[in-house]
Each structure stands twice: as structure tokens, then as C-alpha cells.
C-alpha positions in Angstrom: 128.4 72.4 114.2 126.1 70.8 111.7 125.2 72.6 108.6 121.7 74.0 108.8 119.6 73.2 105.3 116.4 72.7 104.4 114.7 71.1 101.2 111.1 71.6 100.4 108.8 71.7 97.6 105.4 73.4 97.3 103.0 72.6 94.6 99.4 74.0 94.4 96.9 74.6 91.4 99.1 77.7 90.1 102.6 77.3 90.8 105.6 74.6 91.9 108.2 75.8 93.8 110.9 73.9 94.9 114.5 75.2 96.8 117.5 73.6 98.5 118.4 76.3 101.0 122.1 76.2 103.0 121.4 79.3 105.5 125.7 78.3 105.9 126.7 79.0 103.1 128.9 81.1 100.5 126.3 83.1 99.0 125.8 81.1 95.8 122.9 81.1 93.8 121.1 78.7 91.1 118.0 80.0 90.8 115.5 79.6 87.2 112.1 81.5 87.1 110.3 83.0 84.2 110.0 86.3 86.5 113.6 88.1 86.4 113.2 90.9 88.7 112.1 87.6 91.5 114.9 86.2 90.0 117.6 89.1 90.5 116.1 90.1 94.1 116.5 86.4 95.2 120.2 86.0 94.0 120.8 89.6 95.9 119.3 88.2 98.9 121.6 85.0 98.8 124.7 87.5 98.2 124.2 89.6 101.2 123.0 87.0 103.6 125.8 84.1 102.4 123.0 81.7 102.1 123.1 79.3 99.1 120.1 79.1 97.5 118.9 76.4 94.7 115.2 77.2 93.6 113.0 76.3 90.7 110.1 78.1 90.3 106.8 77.5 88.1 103.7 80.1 88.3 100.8 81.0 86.3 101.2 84.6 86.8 104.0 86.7 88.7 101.8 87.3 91.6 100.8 83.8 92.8 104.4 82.9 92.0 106.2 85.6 94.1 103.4 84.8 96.7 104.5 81.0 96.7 108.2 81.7 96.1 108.3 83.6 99.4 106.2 80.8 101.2 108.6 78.1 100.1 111.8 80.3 101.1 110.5 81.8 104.3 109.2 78.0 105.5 113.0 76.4 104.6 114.4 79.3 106.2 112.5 77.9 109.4 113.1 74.3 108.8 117.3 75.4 108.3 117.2 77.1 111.4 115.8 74.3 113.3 116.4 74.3 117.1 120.3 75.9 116.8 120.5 78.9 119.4 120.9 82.0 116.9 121.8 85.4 117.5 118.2 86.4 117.1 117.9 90.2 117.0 119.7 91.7 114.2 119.4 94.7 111.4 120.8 96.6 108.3 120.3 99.9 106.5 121.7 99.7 103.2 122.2 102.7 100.7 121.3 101.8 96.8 121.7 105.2 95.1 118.8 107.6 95.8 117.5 104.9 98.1 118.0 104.4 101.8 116.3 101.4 103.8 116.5 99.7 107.2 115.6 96.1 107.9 115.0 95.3 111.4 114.4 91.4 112.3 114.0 88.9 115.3 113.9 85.8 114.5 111.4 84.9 117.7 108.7 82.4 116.0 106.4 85.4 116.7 105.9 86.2 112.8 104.8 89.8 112.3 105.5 92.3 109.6 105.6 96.0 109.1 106.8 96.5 105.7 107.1 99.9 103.7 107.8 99.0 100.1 107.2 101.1 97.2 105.9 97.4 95.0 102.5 95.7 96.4 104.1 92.5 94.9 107.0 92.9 96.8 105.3 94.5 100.0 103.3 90.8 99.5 106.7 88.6 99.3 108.3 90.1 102.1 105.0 89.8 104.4 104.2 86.2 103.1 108.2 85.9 103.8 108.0 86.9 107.6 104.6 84.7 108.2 106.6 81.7 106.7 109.7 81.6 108.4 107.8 83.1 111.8 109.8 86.0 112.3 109.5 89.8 113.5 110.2 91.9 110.5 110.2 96.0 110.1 111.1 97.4 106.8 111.5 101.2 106.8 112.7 102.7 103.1 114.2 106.3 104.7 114.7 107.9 101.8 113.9 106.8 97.5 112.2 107.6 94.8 112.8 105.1 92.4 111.3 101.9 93.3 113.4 99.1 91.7 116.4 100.7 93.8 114.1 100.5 97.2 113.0 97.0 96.8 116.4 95.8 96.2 118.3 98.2 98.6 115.3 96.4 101.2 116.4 92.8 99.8 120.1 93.8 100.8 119.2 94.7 103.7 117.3 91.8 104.6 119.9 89.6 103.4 122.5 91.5 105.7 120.9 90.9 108.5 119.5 87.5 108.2 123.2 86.4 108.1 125.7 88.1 105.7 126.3 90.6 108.5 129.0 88.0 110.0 130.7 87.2 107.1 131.4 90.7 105.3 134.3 92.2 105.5 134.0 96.3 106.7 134.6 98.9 104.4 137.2 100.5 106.5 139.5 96.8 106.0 143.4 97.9 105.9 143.4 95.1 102.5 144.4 96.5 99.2 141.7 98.2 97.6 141.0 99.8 94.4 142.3 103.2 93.9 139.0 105.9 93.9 139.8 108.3 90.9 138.5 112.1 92.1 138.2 115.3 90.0 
């Protein structure tokens, strides 16, 4: 099987965004931005999904570059995927302390989005995302209240199910693990 990657630049009047995306990957992550929560929710996302993501990324102001930065990832996430039959339904919920949140996706080239995300910036990214790429994506945050830990339990969530759900290893593996200290 050939490996799927895409490499695309956008430049426009307020930001230049460019990634190298590897959608089979190890989860590896290079990615410089002035904005460090876009920053720390993209290197989450390549994590959980085991895509390897290089991205530079320019902006004016955080909005128009979160806007753009989810353009450019969501459009090489289409371009990687190309014509390759893919498992196309798929979905996560994914505990972060006090938060709780499901991501449901199918990738169908029917893009649509209901999203429920505590940030309008990052209710923005993951719509523009889902236009972009041209998938079907529900968010649902079941249970929060502090909003940093929503968006990024919603960012592993949507990297779990984009593609890191093949590759992890479940919790209830027989491998050594680290002794859990109680009382």
C-alpha cells in the first residue's frame, strides 16, 4: 500500500500556512506557530490519530490563523486520503479530567458539522476543518466545565477516530505496566 500524504501551502492577505501531512504515520509532530494553544491542540491531534504532521504557520491575528490552519489541514487531509477505500464511519469519547466528549465522523465527501465547543475559535477550526477535508463531523462535549480540558479532550477525540484508533494499544493490554499506588 502506498503511503497516503499530502503537501499544500495556502497564502492569502493575512496568513501563510504551509503542512506536509502523512495520515500513515507515527504520530510525530514539527509544528511552529506564534499561537501555542493551536500549537499544543495540533501536536495532540497528530498523537492520537498517528498522523505526522509538519506545519508552519503565519497569521496576522489568531483567528484568521486558526481559520486558515484548519483550511490547510482539513484540505491535505483530503488530498492524503485520495481515492484509497477507508473504513469510513468511525468515533471516540475521550475523558480529560472533568471533561467528557464524543467525536463522531464519516468520512463521506458530504462535509457537514455539528460541533459543541465551549471556544468560538475552536468551534470555527473544527467546522472550517470538516468543510475542508468534506467530512460528516458531530462533536458532543458530555460533561466539562473547564474549557481548555473540552477542546482538547474534543481534539483527542478527533484524533482517535480519524486514525489513531487502529494503532493504540487497549488499556486492558496483559504488557507490563506501571504499578498504580492507592491509599
Amino acid at each position: 500500500m502506498a503511503i497516503r500524504t499530502a503537501k499544500l501551502n495556502r497564502q492569502t492577505k493575512e496568513t501563510d500556512v504551509s503542512i506536509e501531512l502523512n495520515i500513515d504515520g507515527t504520530g510525530k509532530s514539527s509544528v511552529r506557530c506564534d499561537e501555542q494553544f493551536l500549537k499544543h491542540m495540533l501536536e495532540t491531534f497528530a498523537r492520537y490519530s498517528s498522523f505526522d504532521i509538519d506545519m508552519v504557520a503565519k497569521g496576522d491575528n489568531d483567528h484568521h490563523l486558526v481559520e486558515d490552519v484548519a483550511i490547510v489541514l482539513g484540505s491535505a487531509l483530503r488530498e492524503a486520503l485520495g481515492d484509497t477505500p477507508v473504513e469510513r464511519i468511525a468515533s471516540a469519547v475521550v475523558p480529560m479530567d472533568d471533561a467528557l466528549v464524543e467525536v463522531d465522523l464519516d468520512i463521506v465527501d458530504r462535509p457537514y458539522a455539528e460541533i459543541d465547543c465551549p471556544d468560538v475559535l475552536y468551534h470555527h477550526f473544527l467546522r472550517s476543518f470538516a468543510m475542508s477535508s468534506g467530512i460528516t463531523l458531530h462533536v458532543i462535549v458530555k460533561r466539562g466545565f473547564d474549557d481548555h480540558h473540552m477542546v482538547e479532550a474534543t481534539f483527542k477525540a478527533l484524533g482517535t477516530a480519524s486514525g489513531g484508533h487502529h494503532k493504540r494499544e487497549t488499556v486492558l493490554s496483559t504488557k507490563e505496566r506501571p504499578k498504580v499506588r492507592r491509599g
